[in-house]
FIDODREN-994195 format. One record per residue (C-alpha): x, y, z; residue number from 1; residue in one letter. Coordinates in nm, 4 decimals. Example, Ala and Ser with C-alpha at 12.3 -4.5 7.8 and 13.67 -1.06 7.14 Angstrom:
! FIDODREN-994195
badren x=1.2300	y=-0.4500	z=0.7800	pos=1	code=A
badren x=1.3670	y=-0.1060	z=0.7140	pos=2	code=S
This chain:
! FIDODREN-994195
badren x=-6.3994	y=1.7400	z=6.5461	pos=1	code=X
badren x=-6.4854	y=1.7723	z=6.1969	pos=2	code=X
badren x=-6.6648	y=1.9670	z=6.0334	pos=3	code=X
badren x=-6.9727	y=1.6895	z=5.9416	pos=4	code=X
badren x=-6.9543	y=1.4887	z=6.2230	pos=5	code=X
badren x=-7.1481	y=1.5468	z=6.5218	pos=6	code=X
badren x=-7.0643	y=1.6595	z=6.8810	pos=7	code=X
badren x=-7.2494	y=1.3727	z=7.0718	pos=8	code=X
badren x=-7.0871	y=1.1117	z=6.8466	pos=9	code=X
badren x=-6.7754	y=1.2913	z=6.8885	pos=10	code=X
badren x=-6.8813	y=1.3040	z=7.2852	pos=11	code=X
badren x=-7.0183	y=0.9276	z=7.2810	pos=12	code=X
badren x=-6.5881	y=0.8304	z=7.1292	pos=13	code=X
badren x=-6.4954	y=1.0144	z=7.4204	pos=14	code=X
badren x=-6.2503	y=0.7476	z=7.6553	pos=15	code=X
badren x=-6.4109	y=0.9512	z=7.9381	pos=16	code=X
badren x=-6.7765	y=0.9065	z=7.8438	pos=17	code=X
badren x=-6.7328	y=0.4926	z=7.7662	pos=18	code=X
badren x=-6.5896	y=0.4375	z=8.0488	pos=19	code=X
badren x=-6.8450	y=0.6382	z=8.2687	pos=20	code=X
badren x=-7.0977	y=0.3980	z=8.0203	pos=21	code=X
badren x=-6.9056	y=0.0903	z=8.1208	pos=22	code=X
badren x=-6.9013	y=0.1579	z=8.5004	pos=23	code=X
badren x=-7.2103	y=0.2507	z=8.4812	pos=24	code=X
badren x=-7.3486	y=-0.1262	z=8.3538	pos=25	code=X
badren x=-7.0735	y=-0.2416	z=8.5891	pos=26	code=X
badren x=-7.2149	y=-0.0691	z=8.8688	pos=27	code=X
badren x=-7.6032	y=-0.1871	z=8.7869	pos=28	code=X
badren x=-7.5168	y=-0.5236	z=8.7523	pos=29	code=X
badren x=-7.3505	y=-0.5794	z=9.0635	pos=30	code=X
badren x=-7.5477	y=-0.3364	z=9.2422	pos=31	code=X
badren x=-7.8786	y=-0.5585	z=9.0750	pos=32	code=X
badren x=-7.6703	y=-0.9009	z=9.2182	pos=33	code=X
badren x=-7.6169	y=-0.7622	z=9.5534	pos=34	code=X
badren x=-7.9928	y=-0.6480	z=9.6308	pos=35	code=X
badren x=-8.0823	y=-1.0393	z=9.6398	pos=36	code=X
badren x=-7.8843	y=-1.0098	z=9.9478	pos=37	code=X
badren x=-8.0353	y=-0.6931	z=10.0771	pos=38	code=X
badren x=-7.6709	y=-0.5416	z=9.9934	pos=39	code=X
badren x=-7.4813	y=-0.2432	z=9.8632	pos=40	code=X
badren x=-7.1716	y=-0.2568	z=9.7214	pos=41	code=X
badren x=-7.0448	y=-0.0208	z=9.9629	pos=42	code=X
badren x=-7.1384	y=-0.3156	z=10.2328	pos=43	code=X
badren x=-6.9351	y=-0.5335	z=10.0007	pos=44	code=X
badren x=-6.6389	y=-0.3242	z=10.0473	pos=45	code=X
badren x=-6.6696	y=-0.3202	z=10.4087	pos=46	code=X
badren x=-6.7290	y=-0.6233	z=10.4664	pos=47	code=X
badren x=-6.4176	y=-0.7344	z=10.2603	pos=48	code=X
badren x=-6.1933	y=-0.4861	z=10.4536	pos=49	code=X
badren x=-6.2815	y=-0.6380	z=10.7611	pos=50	code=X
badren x=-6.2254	y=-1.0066	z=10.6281	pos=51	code=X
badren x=-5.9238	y=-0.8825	z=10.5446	pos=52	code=X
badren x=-5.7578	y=-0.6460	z=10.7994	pos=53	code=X
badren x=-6.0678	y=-0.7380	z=11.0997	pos=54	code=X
badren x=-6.0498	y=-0.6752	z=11.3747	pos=55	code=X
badren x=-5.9823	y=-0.3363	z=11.2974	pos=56	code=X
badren x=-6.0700	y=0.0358	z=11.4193	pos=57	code=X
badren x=-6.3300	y=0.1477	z=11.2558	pos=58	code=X
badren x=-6.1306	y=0.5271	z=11.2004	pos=59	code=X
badren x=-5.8806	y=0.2514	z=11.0034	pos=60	code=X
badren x=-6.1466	y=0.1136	z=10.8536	pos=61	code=X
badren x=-6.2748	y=0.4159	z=10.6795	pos=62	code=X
badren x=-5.8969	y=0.5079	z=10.6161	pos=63	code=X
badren x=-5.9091	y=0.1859	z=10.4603	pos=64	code=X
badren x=-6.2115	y=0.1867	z=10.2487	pos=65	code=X
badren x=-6.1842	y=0.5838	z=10.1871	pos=66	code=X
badren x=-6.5339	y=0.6277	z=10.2842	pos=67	code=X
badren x=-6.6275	y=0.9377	z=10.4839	pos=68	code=X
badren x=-6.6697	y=0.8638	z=10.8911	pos=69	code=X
badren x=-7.0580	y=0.9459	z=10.8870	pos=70	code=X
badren x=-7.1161	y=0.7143	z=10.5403	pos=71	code=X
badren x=-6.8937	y=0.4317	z=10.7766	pos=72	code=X
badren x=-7.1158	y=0.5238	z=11.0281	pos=73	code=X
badren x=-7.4563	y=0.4190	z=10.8641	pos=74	code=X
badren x=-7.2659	y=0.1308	z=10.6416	pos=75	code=X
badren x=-7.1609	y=-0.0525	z=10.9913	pos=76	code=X
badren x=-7.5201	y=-0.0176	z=11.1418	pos=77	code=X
badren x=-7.6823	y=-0.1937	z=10.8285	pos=78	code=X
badren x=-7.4098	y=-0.4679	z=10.8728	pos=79	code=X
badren x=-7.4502	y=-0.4786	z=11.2698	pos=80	code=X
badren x=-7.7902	y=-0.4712	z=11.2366	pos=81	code=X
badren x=-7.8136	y=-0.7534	z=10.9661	pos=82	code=X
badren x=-7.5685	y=-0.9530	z=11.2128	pos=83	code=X
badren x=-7.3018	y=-0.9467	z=10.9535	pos=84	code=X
badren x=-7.0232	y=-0.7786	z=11.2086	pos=85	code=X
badren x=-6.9379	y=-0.6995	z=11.5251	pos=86	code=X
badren x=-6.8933	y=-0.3724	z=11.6847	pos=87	code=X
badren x=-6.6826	y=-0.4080	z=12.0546	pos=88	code=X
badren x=-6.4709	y=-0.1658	z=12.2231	pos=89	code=X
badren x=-6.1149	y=-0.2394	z=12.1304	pos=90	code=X
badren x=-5.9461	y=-0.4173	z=12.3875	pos=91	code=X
badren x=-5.6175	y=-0.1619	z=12.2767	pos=92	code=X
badren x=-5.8187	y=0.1164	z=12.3361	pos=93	code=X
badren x=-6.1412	y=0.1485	z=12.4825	pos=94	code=X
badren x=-6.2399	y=0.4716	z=12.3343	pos=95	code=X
badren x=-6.2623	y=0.2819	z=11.9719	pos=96	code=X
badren x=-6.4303	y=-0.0142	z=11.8414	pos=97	code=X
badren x=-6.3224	y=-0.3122	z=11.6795	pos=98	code=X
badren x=-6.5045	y=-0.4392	z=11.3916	pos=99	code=X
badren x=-6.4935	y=-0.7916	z=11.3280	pos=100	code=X
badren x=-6.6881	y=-1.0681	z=11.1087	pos=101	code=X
badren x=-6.9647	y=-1.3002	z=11.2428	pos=102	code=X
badren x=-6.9994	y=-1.6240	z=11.0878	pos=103	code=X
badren x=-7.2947	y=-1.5111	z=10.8635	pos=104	code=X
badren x=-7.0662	y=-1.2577	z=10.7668	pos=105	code=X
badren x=-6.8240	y=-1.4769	z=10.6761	pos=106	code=X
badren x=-7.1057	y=-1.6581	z=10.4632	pos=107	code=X
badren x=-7.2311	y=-1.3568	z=10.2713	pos=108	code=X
badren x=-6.8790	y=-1.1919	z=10.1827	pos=109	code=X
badren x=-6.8473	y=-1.5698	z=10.0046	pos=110	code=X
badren x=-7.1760	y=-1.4964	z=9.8435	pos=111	code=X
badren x=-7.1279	y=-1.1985	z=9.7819	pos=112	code=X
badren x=-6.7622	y=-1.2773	z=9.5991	pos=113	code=X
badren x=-7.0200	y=-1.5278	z=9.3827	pos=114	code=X
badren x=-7.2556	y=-1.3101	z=9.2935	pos=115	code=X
badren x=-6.9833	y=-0.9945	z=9.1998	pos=116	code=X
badren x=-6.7816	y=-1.2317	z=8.9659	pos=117	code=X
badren x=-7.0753	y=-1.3151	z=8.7977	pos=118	code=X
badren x=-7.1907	y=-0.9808	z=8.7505	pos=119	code=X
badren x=-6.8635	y=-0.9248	z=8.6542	pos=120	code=X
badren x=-6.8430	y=-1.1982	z=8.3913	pos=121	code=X
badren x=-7.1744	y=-1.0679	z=8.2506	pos=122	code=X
badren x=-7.0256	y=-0.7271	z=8.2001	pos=123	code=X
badren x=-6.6796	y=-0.8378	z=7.9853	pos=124	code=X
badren x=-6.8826	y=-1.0775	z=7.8282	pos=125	code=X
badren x=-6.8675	y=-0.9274	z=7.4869	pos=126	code=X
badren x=-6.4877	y=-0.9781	z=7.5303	pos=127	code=X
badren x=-6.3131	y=-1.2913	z=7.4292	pos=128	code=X
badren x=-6.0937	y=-1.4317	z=7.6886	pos=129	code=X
badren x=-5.7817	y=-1.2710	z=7.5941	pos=130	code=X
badren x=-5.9062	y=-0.9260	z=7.5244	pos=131	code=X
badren x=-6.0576	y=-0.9571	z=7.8727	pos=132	code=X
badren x=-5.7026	y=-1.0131	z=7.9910	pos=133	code=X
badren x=-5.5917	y=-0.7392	z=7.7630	pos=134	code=X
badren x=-5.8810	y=-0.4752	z=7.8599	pos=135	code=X
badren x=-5.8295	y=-0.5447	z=8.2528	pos=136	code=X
badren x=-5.4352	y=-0.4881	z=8.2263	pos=137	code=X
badren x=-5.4831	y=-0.1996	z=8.0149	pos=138	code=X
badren x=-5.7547	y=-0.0717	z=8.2594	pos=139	code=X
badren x=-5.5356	y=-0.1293	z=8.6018	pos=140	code=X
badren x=-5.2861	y=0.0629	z=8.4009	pos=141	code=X
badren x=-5.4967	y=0.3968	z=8.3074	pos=142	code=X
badren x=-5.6332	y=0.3194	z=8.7079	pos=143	code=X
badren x=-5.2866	y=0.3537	z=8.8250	pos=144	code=X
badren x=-5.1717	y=0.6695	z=8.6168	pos=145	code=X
badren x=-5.1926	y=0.8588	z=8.9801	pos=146	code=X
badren x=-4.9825	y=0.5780	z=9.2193	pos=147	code=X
């Protein structure tokens, strides 16, 4: 920091703080396209995990997602209860349950897919094409630093 310059500018140039800034907008703009729907994007993420690996445990599920067992817990009820999955002892073992997709499901993880990429392309669209291409490869990059 120099001398005349400022902490909170010097805070505000901070790769840290922008991208906390960016996922926050990220996060409010999806999270404002999902609430049409009566979703959350952890619903989203569930619901995509199941399209994808369903029927599955719900302990793999959570593995899966990385969301705690009691947060799965409540996120499965909402989706149950909005007749967007299934919930049925597991045929492999009876002390679990198998989570699958209804057909509405089905329908509002397509939505859903709709309404994220939009939200999406709303949030890199001060970007040009190619520095979209360039941001989101330099950003899966920094995002994998950990793998």
């Amino acid at each position: 920091m120099t001398a005349n310059e400022p902490a909170l500018t010097r805070i505000r140039a901070l790769p840290t703080w922008l991208l906390n800034r960016a996922s926050a907008r990220g996060r409010r703009l999806v999270g404002e396209a999902f609430a049409g729907e009566g979703v959350r994007m952890p619903h989203h993420a569930v619901l995509a995990a199941v399209a994808d690996h369903g029927p599955v445990a719900q302990a793999e599920l959570g593995r899966t997602t990385g969301f705690d067992p009691k947060d799965m817990v409540g996120i499965l009820n909402d989706l149950q209860a909005a007749e967007l999955v299934t919930r049925t002892p597991d045929p492999a073992d009876r002390r679990k349950n198998a989570i699958a997709l209804t057909a509405a499901g089905r329908r509002s993880l397509a939505r859903l897919a709709a309404l994220g990429d939009e939200a999406n392309a709303a949030l890199l669209a001060p970007l040009s094409p190619a520095e979209r291409e360039q941001f989101l490869a330099l950003l899966a990059r920094v995002a994998r630093a950990d793998d």
